[in-house]
LUMVEX-423489 format. One line per 2 residues: number of its first residue (from 1); their letters; for each residue y, x, z of N, C-alpha, C. Coordinates in pm, whole numbers. Example, Ala and Ser with C-alpha at 12.3 -4.5 7.8 and 13.67 -1.06 7.14 Angstrom:
BEGIN
1) AS) -569 1319 780 -450 1230 780 -330 1320 780 ~ -225 1285 708 -106 1367 714 3 1290 787
***
This chain:
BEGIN
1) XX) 218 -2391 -1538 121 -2300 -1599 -12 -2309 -1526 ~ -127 -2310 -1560 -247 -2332 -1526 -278 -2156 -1507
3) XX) -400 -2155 -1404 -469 -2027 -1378 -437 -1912 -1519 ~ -390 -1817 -1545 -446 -1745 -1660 -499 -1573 -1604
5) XX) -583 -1541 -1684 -685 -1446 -1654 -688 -1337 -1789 ~ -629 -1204 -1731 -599 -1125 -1885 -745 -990 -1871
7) XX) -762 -989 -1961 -897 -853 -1948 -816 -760 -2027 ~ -792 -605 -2014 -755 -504 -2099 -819 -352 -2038
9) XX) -871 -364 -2182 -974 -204 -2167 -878 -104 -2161 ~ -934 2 -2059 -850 138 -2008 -889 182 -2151
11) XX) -790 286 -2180 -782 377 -2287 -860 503 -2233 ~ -861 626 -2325 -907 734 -2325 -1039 737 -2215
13) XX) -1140 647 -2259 -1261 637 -2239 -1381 745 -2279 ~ -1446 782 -2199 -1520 910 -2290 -1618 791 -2412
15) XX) -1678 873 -2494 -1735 805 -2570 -1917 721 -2504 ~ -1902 628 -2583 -2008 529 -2487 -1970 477 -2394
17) XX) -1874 482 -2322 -1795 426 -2233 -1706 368 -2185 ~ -1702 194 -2157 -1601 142 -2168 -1572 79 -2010
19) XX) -1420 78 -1986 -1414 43 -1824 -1252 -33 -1835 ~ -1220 -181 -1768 -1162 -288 -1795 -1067 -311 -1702
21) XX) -982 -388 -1671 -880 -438 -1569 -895 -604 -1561 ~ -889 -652 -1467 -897 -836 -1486 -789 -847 -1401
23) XX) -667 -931 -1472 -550 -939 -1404 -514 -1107 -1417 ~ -502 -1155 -1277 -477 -1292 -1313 -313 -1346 -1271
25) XX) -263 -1423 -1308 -159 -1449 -1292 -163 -1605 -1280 ~ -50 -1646 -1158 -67 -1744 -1100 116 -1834 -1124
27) XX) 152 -1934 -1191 279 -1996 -1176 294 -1902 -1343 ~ 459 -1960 -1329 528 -1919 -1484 582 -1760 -1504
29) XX) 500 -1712 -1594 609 -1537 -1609 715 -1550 -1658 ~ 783 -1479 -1568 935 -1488 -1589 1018 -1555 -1485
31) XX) 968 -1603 -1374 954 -1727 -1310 1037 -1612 -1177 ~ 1091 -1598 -1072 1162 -1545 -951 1145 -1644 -825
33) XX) 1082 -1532 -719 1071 -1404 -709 916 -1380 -749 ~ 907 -1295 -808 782 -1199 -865 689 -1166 -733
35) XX) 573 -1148 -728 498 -1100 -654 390 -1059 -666 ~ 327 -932 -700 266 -860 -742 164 -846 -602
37) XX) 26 -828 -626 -70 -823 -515 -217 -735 -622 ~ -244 -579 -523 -361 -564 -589 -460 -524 -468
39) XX) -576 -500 -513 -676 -462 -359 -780 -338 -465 ~ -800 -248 -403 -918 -168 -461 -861 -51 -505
41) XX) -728 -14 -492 -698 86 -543 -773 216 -470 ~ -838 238 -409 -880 367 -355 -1073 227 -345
43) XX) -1101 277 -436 -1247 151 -523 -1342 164 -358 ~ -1388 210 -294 -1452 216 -131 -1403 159 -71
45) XX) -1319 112 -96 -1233 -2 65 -1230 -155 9 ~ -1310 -171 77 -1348 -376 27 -1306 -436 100
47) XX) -1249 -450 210 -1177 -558 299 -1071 -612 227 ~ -982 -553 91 -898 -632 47 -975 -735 -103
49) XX) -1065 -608 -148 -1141 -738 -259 -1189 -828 -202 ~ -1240 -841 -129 -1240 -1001 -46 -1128 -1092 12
51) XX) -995 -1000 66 -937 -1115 104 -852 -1131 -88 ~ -831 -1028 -176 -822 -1085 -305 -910 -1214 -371
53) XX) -1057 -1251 -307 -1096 -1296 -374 -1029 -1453 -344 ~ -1014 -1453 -229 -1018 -1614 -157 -848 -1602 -156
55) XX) -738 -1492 -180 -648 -1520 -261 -633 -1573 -358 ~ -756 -1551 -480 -726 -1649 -649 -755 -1789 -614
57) XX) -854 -1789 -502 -956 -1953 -515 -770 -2026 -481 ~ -688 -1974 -367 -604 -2029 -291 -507 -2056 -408
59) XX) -445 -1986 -416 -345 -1961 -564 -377 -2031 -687 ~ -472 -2049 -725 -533 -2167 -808 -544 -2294 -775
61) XX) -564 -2305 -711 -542 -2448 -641 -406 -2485 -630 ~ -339 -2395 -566 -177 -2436 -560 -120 -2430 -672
63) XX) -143 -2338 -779 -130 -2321 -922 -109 -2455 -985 ~ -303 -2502 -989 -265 -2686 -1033 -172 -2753 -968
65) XX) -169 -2726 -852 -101 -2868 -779 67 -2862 -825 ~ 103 -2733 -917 227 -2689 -920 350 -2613 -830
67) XX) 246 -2564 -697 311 -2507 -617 368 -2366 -604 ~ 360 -2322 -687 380 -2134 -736 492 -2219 -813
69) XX) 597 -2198 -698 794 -2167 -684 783 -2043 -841 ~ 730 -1944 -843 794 -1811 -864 669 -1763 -930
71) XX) 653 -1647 -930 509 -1577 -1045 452 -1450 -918 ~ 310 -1472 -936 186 -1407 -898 126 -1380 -962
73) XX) 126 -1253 -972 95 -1125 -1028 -82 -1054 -937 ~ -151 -1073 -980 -326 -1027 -876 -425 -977 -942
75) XX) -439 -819 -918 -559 -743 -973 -635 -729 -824 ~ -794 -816 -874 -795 -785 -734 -958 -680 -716
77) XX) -932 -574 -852 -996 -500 -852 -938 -397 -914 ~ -862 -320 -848 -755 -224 -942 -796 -119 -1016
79) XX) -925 -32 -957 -982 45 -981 -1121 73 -1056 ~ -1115 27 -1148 -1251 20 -1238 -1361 176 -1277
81) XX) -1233 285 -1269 -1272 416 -1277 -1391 456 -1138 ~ -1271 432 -1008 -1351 452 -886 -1478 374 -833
83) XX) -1468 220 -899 -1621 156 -881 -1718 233 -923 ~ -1670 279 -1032 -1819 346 -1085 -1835 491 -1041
85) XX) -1810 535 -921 -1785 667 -858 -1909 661 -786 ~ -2071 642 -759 -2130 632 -721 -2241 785 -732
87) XX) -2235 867 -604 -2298 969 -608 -2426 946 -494 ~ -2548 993 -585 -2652 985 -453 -2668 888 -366
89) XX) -2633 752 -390 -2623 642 -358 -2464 649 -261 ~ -2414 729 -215 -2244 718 -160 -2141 707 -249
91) XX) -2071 587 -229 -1913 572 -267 -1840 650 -252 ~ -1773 718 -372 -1692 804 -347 -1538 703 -456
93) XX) -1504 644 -414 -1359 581 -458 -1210 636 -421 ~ -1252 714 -355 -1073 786 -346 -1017 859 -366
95) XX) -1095 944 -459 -1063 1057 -540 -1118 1012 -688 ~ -1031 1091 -777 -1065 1070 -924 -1144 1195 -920
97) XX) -1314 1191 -942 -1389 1332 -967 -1324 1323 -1067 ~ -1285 1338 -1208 -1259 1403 -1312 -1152 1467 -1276
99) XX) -1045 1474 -1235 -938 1521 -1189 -908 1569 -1004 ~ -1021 1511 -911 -996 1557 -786 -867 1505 -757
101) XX) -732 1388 -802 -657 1385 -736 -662 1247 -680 ~ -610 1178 -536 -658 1060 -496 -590 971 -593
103) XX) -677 831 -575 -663 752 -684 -484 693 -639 ~ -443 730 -549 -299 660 -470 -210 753 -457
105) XX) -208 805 -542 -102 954 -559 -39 958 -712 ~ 7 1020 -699 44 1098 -907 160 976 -972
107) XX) 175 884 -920 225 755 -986 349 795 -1014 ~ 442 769 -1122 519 806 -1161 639 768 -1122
109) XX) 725 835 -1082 876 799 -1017 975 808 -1151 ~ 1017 677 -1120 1061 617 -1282 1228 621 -1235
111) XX) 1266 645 -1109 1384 617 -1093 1514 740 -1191 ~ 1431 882 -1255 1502 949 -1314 1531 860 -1442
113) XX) 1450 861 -1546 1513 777 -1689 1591 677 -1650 ~ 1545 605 -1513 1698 497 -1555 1774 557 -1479
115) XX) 1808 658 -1449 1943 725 -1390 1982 775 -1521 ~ 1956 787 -1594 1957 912 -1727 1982 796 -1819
117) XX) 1990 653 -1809 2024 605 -1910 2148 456 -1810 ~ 2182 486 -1737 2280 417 -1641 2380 527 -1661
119) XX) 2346 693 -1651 2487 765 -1718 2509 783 -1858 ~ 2432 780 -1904 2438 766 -2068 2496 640 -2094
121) XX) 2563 545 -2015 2561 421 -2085 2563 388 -2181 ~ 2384 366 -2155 2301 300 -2262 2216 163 -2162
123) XX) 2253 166 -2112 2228 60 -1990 2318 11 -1878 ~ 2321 -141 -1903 2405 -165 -1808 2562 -264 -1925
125) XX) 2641 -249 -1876 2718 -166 -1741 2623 -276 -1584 ~ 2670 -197 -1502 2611 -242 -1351 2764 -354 -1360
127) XX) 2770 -463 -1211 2861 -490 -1243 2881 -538 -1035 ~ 2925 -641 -1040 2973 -664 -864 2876 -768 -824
129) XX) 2778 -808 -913 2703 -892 -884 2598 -842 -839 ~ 2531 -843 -712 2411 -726 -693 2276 -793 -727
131) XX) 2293 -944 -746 2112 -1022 -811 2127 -981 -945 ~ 2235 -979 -1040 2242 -931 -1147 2199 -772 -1191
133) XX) 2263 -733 -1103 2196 -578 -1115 2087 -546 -1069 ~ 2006 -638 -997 1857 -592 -952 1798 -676 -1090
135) XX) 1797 -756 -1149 1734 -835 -1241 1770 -701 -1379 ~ 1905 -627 -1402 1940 -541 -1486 1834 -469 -1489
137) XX) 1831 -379 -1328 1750 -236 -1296 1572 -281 -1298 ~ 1556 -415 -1283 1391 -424 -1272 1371 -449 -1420
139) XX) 1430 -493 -1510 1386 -483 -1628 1396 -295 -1734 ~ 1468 -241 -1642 1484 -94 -1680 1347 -46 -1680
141) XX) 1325 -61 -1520 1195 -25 -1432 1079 -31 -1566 ~ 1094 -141 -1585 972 -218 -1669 950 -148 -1781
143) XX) 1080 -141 -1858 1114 -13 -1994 1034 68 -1949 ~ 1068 157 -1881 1063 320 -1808 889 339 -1847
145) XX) 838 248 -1729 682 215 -1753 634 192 -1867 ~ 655 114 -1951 611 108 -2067 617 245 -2176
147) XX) 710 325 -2116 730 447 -2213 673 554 -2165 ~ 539 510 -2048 500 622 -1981 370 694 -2090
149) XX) 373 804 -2116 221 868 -2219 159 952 -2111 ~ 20 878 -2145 -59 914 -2078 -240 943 -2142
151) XX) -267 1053 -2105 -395 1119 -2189 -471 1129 -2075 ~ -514 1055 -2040 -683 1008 -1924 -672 906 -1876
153) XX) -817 834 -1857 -830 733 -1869 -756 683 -1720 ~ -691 788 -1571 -688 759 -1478 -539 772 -1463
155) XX) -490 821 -1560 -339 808 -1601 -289 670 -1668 ~ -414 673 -1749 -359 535 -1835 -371 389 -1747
157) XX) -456 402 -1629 -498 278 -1524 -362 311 -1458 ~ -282 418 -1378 -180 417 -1326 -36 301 -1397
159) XX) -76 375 -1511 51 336 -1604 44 186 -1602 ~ -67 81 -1636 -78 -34 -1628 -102 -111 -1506
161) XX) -116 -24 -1395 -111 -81 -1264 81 -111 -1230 ~ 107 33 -1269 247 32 -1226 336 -80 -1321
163) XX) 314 -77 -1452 356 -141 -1554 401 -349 -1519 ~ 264 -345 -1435 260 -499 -1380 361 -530 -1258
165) XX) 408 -398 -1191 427 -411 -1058 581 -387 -1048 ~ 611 -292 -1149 754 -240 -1064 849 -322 -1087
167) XX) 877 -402 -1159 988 -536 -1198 958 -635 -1059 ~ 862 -622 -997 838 -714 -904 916 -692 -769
169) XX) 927 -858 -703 1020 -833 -597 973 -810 -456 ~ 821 -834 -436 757 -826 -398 599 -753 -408
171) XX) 564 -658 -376 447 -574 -415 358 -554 -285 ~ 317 -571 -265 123 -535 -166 24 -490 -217
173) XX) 34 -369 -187 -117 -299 -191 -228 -278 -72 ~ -326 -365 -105 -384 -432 12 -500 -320 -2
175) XX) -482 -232 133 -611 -75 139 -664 -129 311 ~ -753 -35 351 -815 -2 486 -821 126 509
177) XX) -844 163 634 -858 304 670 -951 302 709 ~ -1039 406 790 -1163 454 827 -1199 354 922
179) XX) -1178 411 1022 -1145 280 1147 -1020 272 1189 ~ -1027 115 1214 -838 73 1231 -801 -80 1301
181) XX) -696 -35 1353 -642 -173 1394 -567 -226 1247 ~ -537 -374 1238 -448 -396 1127 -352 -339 1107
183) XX) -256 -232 1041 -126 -213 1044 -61 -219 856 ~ 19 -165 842 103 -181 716 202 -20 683
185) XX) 226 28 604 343 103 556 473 65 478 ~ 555 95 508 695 66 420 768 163 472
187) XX) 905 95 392 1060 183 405 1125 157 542 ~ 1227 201 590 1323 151 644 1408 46 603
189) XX) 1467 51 461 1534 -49 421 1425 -181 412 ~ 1305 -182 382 1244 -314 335 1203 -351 465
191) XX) 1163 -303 599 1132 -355 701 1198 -465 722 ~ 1356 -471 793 1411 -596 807 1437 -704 726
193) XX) 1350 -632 581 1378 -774 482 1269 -808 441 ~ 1224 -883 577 1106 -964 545 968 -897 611
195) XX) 961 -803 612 832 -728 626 754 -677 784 ~ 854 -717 835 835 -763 972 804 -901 1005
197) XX) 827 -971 914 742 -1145 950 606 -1106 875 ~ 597 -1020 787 437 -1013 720 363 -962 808
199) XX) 414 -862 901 374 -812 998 301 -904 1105 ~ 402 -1002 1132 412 -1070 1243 249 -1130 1153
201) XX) 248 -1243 1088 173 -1304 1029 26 -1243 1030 ~ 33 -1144 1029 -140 -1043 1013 -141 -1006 1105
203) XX) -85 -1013 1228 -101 -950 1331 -117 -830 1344 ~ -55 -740 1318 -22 -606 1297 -11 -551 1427
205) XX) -113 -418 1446 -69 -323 1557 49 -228 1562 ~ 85 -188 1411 132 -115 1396 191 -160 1247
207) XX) 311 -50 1306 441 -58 1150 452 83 1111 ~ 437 137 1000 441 299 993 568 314 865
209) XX) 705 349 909 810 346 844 860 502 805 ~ 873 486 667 890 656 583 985 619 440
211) XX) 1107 679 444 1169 676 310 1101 721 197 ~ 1028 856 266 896 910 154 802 986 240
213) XX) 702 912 218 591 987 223 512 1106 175 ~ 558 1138 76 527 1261 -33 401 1213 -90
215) XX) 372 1270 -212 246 1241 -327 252 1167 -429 ~ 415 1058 -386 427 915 -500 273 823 -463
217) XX) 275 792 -368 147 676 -405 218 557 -427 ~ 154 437 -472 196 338 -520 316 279 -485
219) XX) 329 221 -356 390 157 -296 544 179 -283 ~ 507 341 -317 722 422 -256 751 425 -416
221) XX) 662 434 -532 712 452 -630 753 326 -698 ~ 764 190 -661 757 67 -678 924 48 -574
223) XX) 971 98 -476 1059 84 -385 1143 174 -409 ~ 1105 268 -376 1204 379 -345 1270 448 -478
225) XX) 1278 415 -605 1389 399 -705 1506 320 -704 ~ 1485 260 -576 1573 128 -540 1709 276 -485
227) XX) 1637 311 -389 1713 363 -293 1832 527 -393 ~ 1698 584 -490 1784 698 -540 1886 630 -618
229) XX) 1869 523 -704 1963 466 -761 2094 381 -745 ~ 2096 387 -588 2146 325 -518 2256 446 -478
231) XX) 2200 560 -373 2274 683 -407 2320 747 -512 ~ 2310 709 -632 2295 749 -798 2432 674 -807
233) XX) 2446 564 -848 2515 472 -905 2568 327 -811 ~ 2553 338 -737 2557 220 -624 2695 243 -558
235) XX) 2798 131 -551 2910 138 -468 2959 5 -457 ~ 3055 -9 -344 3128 -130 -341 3150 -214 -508
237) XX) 3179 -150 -581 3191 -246 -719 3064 -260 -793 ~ 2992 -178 -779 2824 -195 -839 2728 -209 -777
239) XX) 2714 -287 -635 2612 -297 -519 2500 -277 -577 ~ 2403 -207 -555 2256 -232 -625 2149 -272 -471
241) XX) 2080 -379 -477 2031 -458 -367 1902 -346 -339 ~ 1820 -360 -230 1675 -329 -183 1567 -436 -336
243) XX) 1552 -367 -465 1523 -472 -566 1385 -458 -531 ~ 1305 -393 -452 1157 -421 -463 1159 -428 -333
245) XX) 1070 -486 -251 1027 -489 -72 866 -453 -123 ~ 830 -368 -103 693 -305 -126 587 -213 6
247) XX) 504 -267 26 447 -269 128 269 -228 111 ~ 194 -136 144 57 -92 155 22 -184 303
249) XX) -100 -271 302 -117 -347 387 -280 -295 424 ~ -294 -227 525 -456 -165 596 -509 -280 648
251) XX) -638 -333 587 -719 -447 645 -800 -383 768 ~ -710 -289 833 -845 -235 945 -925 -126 910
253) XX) -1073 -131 891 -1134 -13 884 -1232 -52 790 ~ -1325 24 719 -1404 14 607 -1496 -95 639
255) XX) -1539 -82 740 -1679 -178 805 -1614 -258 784 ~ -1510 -379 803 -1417 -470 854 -1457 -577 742
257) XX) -1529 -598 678 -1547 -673 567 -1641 -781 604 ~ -1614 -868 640 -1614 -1033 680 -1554 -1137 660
259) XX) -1599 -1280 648 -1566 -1344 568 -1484 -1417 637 ~ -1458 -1470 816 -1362 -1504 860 -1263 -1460 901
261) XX) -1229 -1293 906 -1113 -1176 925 -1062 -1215 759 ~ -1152 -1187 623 -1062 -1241 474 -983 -1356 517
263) XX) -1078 -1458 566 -997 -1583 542 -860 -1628 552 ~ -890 -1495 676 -706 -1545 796 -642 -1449 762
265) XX) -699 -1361 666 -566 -1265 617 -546 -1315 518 ~ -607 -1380 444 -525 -1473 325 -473 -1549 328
267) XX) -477 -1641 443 -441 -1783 524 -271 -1693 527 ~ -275 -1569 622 -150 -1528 650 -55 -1449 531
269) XX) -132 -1425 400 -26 -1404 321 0 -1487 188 ~ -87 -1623 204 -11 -1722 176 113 -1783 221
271) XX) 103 -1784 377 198 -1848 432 316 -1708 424 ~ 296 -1595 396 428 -1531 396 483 -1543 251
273) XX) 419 -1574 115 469 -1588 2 526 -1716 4 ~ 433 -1835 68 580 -1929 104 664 -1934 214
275) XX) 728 -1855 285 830 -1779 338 917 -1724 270 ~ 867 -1664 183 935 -1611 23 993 -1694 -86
277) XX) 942 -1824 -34 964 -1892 -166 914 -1894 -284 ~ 845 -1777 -309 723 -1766 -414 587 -1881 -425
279) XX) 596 -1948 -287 464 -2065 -317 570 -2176 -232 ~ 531 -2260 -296 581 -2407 -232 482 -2479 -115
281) XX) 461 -2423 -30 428 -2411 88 479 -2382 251 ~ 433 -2514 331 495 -2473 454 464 -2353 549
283) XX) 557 -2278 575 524 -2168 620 603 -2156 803 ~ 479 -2190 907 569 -2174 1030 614 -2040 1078
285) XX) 720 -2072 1163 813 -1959 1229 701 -1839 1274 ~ 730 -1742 1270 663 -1663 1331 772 -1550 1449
287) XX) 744 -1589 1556 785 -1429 1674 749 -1321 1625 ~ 879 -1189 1578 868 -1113 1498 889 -1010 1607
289) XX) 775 -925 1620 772 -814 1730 803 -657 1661 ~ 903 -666 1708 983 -529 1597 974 -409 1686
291) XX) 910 -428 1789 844 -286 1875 779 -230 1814 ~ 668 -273 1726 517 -199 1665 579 -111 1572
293) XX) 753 -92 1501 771 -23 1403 759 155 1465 ~ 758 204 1371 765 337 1435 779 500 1334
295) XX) 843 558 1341 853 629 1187 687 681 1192 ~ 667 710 1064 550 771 1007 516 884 1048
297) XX) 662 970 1032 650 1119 1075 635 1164 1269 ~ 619 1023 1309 601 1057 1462 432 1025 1532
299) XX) 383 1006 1376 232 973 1414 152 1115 1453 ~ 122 1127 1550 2 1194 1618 -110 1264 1552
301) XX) -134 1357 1496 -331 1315 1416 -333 1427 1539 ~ -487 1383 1616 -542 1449 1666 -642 1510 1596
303) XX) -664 1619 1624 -773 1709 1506 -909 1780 1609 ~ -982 1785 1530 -1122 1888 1599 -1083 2028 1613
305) XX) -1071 2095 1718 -1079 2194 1760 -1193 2295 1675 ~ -1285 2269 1679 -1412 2307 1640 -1529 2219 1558
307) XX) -1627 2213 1497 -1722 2132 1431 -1811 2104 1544 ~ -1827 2003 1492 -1953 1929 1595 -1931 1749 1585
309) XX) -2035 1740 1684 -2089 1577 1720 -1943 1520 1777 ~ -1875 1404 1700 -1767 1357 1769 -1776 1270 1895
311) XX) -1684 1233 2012 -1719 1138 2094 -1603 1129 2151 ~ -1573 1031 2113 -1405 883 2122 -1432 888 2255
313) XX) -1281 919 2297 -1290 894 2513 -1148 767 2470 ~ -1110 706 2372 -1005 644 2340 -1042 513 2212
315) XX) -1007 405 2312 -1076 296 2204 -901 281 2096 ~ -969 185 1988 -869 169 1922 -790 7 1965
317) XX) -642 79 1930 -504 -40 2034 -519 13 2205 ~ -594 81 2199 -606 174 2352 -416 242 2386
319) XX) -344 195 2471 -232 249 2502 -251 400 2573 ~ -217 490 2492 -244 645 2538 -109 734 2624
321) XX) -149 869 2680 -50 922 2730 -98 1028 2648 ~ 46 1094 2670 68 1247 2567 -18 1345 2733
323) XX) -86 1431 2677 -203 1522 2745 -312 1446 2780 ~ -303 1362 2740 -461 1222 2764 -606 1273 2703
325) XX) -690 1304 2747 -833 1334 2722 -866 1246 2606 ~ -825 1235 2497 -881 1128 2418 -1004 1138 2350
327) XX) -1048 1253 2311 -1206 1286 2263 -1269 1439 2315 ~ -1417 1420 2248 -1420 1558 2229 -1513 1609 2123
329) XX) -1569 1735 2086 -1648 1770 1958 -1745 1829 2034 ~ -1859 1812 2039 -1984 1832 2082 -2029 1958 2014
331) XX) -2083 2086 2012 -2184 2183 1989 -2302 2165 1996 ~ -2386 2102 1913 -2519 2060 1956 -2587 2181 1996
333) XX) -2579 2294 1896 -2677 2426 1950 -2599 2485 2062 ~ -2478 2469 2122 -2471 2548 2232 -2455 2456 2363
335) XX) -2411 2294 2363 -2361 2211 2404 -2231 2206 2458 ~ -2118 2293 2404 -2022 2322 2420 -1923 2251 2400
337) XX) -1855 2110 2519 -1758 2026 2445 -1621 2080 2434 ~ -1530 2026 2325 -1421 2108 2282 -1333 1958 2325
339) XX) -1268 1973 2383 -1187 1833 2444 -1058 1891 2350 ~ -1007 1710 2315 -900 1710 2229 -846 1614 2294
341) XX) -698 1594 2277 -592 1580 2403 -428 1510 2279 ~ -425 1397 2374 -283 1359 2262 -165 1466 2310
343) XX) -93 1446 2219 45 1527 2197 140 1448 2237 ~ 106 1266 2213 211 1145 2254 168 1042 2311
345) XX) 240 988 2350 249 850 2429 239 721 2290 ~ 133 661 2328 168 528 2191 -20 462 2175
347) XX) -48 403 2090 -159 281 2055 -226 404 1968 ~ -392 411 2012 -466 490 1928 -475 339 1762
349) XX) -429 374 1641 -470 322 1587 -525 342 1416 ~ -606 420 1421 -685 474 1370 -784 576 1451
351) XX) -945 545 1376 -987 687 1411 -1074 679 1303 ~ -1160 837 1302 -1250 852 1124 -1376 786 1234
353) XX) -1473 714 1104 -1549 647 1153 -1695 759 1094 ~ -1648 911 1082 -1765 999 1117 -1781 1074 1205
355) XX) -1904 1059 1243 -1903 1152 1403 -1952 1256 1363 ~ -1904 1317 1320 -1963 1451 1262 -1839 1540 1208
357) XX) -1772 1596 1285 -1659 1691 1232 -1686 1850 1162 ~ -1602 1849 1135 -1520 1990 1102 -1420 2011 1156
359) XX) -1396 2183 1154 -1275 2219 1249 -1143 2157 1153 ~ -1039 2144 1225 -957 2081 1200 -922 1965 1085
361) XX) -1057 1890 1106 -1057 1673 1076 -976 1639 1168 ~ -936 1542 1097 -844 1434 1176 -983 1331 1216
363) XX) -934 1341 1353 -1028 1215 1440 -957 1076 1473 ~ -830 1124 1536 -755 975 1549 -654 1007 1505
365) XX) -561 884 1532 -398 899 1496 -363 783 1635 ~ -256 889 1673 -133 735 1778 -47 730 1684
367) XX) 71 606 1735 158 573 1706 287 598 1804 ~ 358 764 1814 433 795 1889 546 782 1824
369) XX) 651 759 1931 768 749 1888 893 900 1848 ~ 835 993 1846 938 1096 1879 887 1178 1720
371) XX) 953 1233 1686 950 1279 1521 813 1443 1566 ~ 784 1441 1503 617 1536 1524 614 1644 1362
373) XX) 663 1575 1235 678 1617 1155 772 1634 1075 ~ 895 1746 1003 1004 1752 935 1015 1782 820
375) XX) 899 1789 772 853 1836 617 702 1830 580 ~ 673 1854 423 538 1896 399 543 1713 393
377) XX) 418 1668 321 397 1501 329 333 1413 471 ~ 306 1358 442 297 1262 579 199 1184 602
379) XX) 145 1157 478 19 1123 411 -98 1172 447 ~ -213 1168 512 -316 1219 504 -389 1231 329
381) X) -454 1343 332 -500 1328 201 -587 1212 122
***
């Protein structure tokens, strides 16, 4: 199959107004293992539309040469709503103003209808073959999505984001944070399958591991139907496999947008799709450092005490101690510093790249090992 390139206009457009999706696909559909790749979903974070871009040039090329094993799946502008979010000359891409909810939330957890139609058998039967039953359940997936109704135009972009993705065996949603070292999110189950060499490959500071995160953003709602359905219907005679390995991949921090940091993050998730077998490409060994994992719920946010002028006493990949001076919030009219202090031991890796707080902003985040949170989401907003 040669390069192909699909355009489809979002629905429920206000009038005069029309806003598009460009989805390219790389190798044969239908073709295993699937691999789905988008960048822009939260439209302000460009470190992945760039390494998307020099993803198609790569993938096209290997495309002709016949090297796409399997099918590639690449929007590498997901968000057409949030591009055009432009207030007062500031980007605002991570919230839907028409609705106020972030563009990486709301996504629909599809794993009920196919529970609801695996007991109805009206699907299925499951059987002892567990590639058979992930090939069963990802074409369910696919149903489910397609039967999603949706009345706004930021519902209807969900539905066709998700629509492309959840049959897939492989999914990356390639975001950044404020300021950041490289790191990644996933499951527990998808870590050891595989997602620790992607790790390895991008050089990752950090691994941030959560069965759920709360909100449904993309990535758990693409995976984690694996897992309820698995508790649902899953046993020694009906194994149902880990059918999606789905992964949010942080290019670092907003600034981070350069053209030789793209290069080598595309360089490195080429070579992990042929690792996958998805590209017919040599892909060397990589030393897989399975220290950096760490649950989600043991991350740190250090917060402002008070409003004021921020000032970092803690660089980022900085190895911290729990009671460590790591910043403080300045009072310009009184000059009153408000020192803020870790809670854990671990790698500052994140911090907001405004120096200008409010009382209780998140300024940094470590990566501690000891559980910090037992409820409520996990997610920053």
């Amino acid at each position: 199959m040669t390069h192909q390139i699909d355009t489809i206009a979002l629905p429920h457009g206000r009038p005069g107004t029309s806003r598009q999706l460009t989805i390219h696909q790389f190798g044969q559909p239908g073709a295993r293992p699937k691999a789905y790749i988008q960048a822009g979903l939260h439209a302000d974070e460009l470190p992945g539309m760039l390494v998307a871009r020099h993803l198609i040039d790569r993938l096209a090329a290997l495309d002709g040469q016949g090297k796409v094993a399997g099918h590639v799946v690449l929007i590498p502008m997901a968000n057409p709503i949030g591009l055009d979010q432009i207030i007062m000359g500031g980007h605002m891409g991570r919230f839907d103003l028409a609705g106020g909810v972030n563009f990486n939330r709301a996504f629909a957890d599809l794993s009920d209808p196919v529970s609801a139609r695996l007991a109805a058998g009206t699907l299925g039967p499951l059987s002892a073959d567990p590639e058979a039953n992930r090939r069963l359940l990802q074409a369910a997936l696919s149903q489910a999505a397609g039967e999603i109704r949706t009345r706004t135009e930021t519902e209807a972009l969900r539905k066709l984001l998700l629509s492309h993705a959840v049959d897939a065996d492989l999914v990356l949603d390639l975001h950044c944070d404020s300021e950041a070292l490289m790191h990644l999110y996933t499951t527990p189950c998808c870590w050891p399958l595989g997602v620790d060499d992607l790790a390895a490959r991008l050089d990752c500071g950090v691994a941030l591991l959560a069965e759920t995160s709360g909100g449904n953003p993309f990535d758990e709602v693409c995976s984690t139907p694996w897992d309820s359905l698995r508790r649902g219907h899953g046993g020694p005679a009906t194994p149902i496999p880990v059918g999606c390995i789905s992964v949010t991949v942080e290019l670092r921090g907003q600034h981070d947008v350069d053209e030789t940091m793209a290069r080598r993050d595309a360089d490195a998730l080429i070579d992990h799709l042929g690792w996958r077998g998805i590209l017919d490409v040599p892909a060397p060994a990589m030393a897989i450092a399975a220290d950096i994992a760490t649950p989600l719920a043991a991350v740190d946010r250090v917060r402002a005490p008070a409003g004021g002028v921020v000032l970092y006493h803690a660089m980022l990949g900085e190895q911290v101690q729990a009671g460590q001076h790591v910043a403080c919030v300045l009072d310009p009219m009184t000059g009153t510093r408000h020192a803020c202090h870790a809670a854990s031991d671990g790698p500052v890796w994140a911090r907001s790249r405004n120096r200008y707080a409010c009382p209780g902003d998140i300024l940094l985040s470590i990566a501690g090992r000891e559980v910090l949170v037992t409820s409520g989401p996990l997610l920053t907003a």
